[in-house]
N, C-alpha and C positions, 0 to 999 in steps of 0.2 A: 504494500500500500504506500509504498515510500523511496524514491527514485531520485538519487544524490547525482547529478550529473556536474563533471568540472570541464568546463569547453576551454580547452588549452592552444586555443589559435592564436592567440594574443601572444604566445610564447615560440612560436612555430620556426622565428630564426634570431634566438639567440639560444646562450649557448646552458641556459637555465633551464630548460625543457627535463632534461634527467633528474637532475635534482629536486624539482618540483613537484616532478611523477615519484619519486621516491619517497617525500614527505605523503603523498597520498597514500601510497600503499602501506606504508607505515602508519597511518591513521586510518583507512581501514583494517587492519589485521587487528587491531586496536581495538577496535569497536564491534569486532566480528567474534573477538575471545569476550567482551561482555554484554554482547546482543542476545536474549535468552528467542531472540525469532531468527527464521531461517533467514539466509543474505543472499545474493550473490555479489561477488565483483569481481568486475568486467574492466581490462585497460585492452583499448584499442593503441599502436606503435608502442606494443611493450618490448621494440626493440630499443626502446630508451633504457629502458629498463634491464634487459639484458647485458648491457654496455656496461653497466658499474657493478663492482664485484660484491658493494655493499647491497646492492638491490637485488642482486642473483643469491645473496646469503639470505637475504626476508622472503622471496619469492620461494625459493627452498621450504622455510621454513614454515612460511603460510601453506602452501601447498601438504604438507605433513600435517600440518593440525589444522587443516580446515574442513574436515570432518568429522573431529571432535566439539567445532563448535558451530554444528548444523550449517557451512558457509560453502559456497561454491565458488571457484575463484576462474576467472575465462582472459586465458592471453591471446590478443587477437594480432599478428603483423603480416606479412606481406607473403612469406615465403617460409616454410620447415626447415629451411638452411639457417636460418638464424639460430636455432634452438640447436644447430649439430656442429657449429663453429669451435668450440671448445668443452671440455668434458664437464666441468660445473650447468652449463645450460644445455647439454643431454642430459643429464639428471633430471635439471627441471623438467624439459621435455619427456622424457620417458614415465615421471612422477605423476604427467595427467593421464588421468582414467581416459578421457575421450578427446578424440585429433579427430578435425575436420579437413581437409585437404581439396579446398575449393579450386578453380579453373587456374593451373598455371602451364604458360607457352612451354616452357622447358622443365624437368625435373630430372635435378642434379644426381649424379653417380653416387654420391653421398648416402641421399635422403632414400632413392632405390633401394640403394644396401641396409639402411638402417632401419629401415621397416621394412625390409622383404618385398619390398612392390612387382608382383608381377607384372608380366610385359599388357597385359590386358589391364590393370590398375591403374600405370600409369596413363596410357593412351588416353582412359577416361578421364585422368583429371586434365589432361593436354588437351580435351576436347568435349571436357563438363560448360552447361549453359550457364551463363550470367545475365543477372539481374539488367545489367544497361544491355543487353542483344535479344533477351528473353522475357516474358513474362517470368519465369521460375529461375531459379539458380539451383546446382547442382553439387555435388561434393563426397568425395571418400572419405566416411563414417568409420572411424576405428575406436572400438569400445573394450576393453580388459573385460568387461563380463559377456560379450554378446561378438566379439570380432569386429569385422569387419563389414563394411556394408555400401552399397551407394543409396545415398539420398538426394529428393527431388524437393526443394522448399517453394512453396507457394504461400503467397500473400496476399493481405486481403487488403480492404479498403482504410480498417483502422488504422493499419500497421503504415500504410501507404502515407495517408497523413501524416505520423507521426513522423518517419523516417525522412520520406520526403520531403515533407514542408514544416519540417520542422516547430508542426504544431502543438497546442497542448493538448495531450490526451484527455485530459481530465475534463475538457470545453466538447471537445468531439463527442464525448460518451451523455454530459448531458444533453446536448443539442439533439441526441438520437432517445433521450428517454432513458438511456439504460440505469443514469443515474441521479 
């Protein structure tokens, strides 16, 4: 019921952006070990984040007990190379339960090897739908309890708004009655 978003565009070219994203995630792990409700958190270019070795030691660390304190934690960046670059951030990497592996043109001899990508696996992320060419987006679903998977994400109208146009959900949903 409660959606903390920090729009870090303001920060976008100097050279504080790491640092900044590290005080967050440090304040959510914070609040995630005395939040008695369930959480998620979500850092989009947590390749800021991967980059200092002080945020790679909390990411670690949050990821370890963020299941003891009902908290789901989601790193979002560009490419699975980022997470296979050095052996502290395969850790992190291999530490989450569930990898998504959405449309990328190339995928590295690395990232092949490191998850076992069949030759059919990858082809489909080399040639999975996206959101800007598609209605739906598409992506290689890898889950420690359930495998492996492709999924096909469709969206709707709310979602569209919000994402989109950056609007407030919470106007949309009354305007429609629901609330």
């Amino acid at each position: 019921d409660q959606v903390i978003c920090f729009d870090m565009r303001s920060f976008a070219d100097t050279g504080e952006k790491p640092l900044i994203m590290h005080v967050m995630l440090d304040w959510a792990y914070q609040e995630a070990r005395k939040s008695p409700r369930k959480m998620d958190v979500t850092f989009e270019e947590a390749h800021y984040l991967l980059g200092r070795e002080s945020s790679r030691n909390l990411l670690n660390l949050f990821i370890r007990h963020a299941r003891h304190f009902n908290t789901g934690l989601t790193l979002i960046t560009q490419t699975a190379e980022e997470f296979l670059e050095h052996e502290q951030k395969r850790e992190i990497y291999d530490n989450c339960d569930i990898k998504q592996l959405f449309y990328q043109e190339k995928v590295s001899d690395g990232v092949r090897e490191h998850l076992g990508l069949s030759e059919s696996e990858q082809e489909y992320i080399q040639q999975a739908a996206r959101g800007e060419t598609s209605d739906y987006s598409q992506c290689l679903l890898t889950s420690s309890e359930f495998g492996r998977r492709t999924l096909t994400i469709h969206t709707d109208l709310f979602e569209h708004h919000v994402l989109d146009d950056e609007l407030s959900a919470t106007k949309f949903l009354q305007e429609r009655g629901h609330i």
